[in-house]
C-alpha positions as CSV (number, residue, x, y, z in Angstrom):
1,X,-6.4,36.5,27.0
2,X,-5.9,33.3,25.5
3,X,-2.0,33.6,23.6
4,X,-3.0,31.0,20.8
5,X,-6.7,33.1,20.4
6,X,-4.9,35.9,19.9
7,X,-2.9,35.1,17.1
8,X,-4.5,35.7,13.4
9,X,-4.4,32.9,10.6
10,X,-2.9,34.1,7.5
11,X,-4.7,32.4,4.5
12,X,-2.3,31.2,1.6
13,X,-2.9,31.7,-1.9
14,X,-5.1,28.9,-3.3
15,X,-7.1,28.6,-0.4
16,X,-10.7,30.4,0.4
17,X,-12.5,30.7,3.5
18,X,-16.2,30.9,3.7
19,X,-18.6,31.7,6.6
20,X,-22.2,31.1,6.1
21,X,-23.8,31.9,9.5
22,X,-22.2,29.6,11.9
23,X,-20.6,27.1,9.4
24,X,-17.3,27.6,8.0
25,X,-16.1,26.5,4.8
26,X,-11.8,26.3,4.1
27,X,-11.3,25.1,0.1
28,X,-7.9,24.4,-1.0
29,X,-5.8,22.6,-3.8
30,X,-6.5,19.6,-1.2
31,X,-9.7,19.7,-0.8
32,X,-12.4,21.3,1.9
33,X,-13.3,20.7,5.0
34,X,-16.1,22.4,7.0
35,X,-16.7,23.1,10.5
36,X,-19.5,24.4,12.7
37,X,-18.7,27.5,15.4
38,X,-20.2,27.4,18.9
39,X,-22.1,30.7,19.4
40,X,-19.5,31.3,22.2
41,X,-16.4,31.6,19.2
42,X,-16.9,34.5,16.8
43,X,-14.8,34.2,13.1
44,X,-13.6,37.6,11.4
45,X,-12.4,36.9,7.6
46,X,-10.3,39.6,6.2
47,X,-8.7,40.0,3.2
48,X,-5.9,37.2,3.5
49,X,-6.2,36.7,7.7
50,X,-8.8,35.0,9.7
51,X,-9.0,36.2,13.6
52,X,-10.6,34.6,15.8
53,X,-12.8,36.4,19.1
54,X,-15.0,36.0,21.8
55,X,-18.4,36.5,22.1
56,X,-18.2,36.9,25.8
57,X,-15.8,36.9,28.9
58,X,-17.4,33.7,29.9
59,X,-15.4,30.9,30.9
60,X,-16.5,28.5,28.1
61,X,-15.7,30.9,25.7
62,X,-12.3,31.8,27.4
63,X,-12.1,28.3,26.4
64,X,-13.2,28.2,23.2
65,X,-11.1,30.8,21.7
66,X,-7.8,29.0,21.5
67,X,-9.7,25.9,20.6
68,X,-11.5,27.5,17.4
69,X,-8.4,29.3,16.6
70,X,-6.5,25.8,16.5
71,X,-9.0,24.3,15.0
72,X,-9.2,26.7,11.8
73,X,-5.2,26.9,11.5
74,X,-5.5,23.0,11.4
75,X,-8.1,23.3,8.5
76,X,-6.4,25.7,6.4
77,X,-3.4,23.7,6.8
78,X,-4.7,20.6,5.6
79,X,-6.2,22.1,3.1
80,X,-3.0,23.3,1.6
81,X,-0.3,21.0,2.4
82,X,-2.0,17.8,3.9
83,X,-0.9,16.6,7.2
84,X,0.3,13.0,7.5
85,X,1.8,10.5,10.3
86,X,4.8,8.1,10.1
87,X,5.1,5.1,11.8
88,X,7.3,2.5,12.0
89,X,7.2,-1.7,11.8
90,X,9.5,-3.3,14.4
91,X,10.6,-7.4,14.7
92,X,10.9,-9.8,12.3
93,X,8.2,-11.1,9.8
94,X,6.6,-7.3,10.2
95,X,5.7,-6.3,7.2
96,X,3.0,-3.3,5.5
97,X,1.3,-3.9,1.9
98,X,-1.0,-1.1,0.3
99,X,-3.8,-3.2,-2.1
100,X,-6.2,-0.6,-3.4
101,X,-7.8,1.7,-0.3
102,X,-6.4,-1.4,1.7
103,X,-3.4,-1.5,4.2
104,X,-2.9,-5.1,4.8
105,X,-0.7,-5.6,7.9
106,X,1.5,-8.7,8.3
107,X,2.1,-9.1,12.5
108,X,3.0,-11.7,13.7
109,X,-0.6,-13.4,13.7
110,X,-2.0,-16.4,12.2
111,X,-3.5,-13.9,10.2
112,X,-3.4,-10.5,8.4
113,X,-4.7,-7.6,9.8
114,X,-6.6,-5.8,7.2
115,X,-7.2,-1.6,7.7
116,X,-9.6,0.0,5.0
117,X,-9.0,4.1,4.7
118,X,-11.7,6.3,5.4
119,X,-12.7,8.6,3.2
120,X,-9.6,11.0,2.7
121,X,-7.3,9.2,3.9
122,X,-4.5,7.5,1.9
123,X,-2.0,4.8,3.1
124,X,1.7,4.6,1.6
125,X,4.2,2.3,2.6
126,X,8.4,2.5,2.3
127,X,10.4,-0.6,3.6
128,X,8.7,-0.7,6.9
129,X,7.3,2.4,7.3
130,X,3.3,3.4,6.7
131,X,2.6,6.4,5.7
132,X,-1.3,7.8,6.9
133,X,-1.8,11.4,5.4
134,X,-5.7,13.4,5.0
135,X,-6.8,16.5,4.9
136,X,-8.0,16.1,8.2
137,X,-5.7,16.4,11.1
138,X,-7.9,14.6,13.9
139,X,-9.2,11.7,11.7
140,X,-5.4,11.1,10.3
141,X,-4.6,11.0,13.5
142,X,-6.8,8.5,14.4
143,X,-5.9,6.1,12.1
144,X,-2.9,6.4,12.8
145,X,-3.7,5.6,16.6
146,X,-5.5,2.5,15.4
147,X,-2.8,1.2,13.2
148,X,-0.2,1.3,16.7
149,X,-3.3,-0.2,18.7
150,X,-3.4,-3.8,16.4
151,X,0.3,-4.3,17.6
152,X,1.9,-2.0,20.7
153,X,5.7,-1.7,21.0
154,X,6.4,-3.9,23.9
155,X,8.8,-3.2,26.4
156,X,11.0,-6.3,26.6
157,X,12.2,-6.5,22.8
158,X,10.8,-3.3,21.2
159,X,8.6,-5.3,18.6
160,X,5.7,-3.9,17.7
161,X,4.3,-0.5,15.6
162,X,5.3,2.9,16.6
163,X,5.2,6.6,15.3
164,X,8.5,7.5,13.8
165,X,10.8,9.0,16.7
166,X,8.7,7.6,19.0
167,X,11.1,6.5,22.3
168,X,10.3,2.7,23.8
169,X,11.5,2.2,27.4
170,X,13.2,-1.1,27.3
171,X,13.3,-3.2,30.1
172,X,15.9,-6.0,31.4
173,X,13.8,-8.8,32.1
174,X,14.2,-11.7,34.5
175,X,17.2,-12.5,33.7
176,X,19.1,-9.5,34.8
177,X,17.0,-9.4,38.1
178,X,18.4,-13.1,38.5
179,X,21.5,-12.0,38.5
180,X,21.8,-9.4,40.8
């Protein structure tokens, strides 16, 4: 039995599930997101829990059940409290600017690097921090993937973007292999 399946989703107050057939709807103070169930994943609502079961022993839906499970937890979450992403601008000259649905990136390049928000997401800066927060877990972590991508923490001074916490192996450089 999958350990994550197995567990039931309490539903906070605030937020309603819906199934219609195969297609379930989570509404919260947030907003809703909806999500269609592989025939191989089977959704029980109760009263104020959502379980998730299997419709066989199969080994896709073995699969499937902790994945479904996750990925209803991850709606009703979002739903209710929003998830967001931190990350943080290394090295001189780095700087982040929010202008309208806009997060305009300063880099290091001739140029700036201009991100527009999908729909649902909203950017927020502090000093050199940007903030990416959604509904949606996968999409806010996406942008949040494509933010690092336009400038990598680099090895040899740290420069760069990276998610808050987020540990850089440093290397020595030439120098120090010159002098050994």
């Amino acid at each position: 039995m999958s350990k994550i399946g197995q567990k039931p989703i309490t539903i906070p107050s605030g937020v309603t599930a819906v199934l219609d057939g195969r297609n379930l709807t989570v509404t919260g103070p947030k907003g809703t997101l909806s999500l269609l169930v592989r025939p191989e994943a089977k959704i029980v609502i109760n009263d104020a829990e959502i379980l998730v079961e299997r419709s066989s022993e199969s080994k896709t839906a073995k699969s499937m059940h902790g994945l479904y499970r996750s990925l209803v937890f991850n709606m009703i979450t979002g739903v209710s409290e929003a998830w967001k992403k931190e990350l943080e601008l290394i090295g001189v000259g780095y700087r982040a600017n929010v202008q309208g649905n806009k997060l305009v990136l300063s880099l290091g390049f001739s140029h700036p690097v201009e991100i527009i928000a999908p729909q649902g997401i909203e950017f927020a800066t502090a000093e050199n921090r940007v903030i990416v927060s959604g509904i949606d877990k996968t999409v806010v972590g996406q942008v949040a993937a494509d933010i690092r991508k336009k400038r990598k923490p680099e090895p040899y001074k740290g420069k760069g973007i990276r998610y808050v916490g987020e540990y850089v192996r440093r290397k020595s450089g030439k120098a120090a292999k010159a002098a050994a």
